[in-house]
C-alpha positions as CSV (number, residue, x, y, z in Angstrom):
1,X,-13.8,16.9,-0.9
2,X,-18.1,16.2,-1.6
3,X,-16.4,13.7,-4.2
4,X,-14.7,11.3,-1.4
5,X,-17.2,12.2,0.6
6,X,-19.8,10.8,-1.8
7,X,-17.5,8.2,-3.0
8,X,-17.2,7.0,0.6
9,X,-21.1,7.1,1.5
10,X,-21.6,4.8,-1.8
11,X,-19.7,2.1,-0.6
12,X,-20.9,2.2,2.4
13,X,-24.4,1.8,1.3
14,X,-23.3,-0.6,-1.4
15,X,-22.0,-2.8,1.8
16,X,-25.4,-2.0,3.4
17,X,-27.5,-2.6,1.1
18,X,-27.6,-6.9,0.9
19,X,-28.0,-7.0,4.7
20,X,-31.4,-4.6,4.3
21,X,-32.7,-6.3,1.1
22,X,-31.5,-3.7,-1.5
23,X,-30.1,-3.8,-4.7
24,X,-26.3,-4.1,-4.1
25,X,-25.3,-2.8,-7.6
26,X,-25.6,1.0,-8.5
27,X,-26.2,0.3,-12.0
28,X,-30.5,1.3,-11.2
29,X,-28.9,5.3,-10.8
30,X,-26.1,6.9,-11.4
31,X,-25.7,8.1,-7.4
32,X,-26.8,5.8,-5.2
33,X,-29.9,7.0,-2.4
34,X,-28.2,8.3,1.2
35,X,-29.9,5.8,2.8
36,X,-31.2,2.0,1.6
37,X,-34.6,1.8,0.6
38,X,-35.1,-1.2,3.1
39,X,-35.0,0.8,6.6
């Protein structure tokens, strides 16, 4: 269940992460931050 949850948050912040200025690819960590570092 934490996996598709997880799962689901990192696309979601891959998908968020152009509009704020982010690094799109999660290739910098092996799990992507909760939030994008551009808010």
């Amino acid at each position: 269940m934490f996996v598709l949850l997880t799962v689901a948050f990192a696309a979601l912040t891959a998908g968020l992460a152009p509009r704020y200025g982010t690094d799109s690819r999660p290739d910098f960590s092996p799990l992507p931050d909760r939030r994008p570092r551009g808010i």
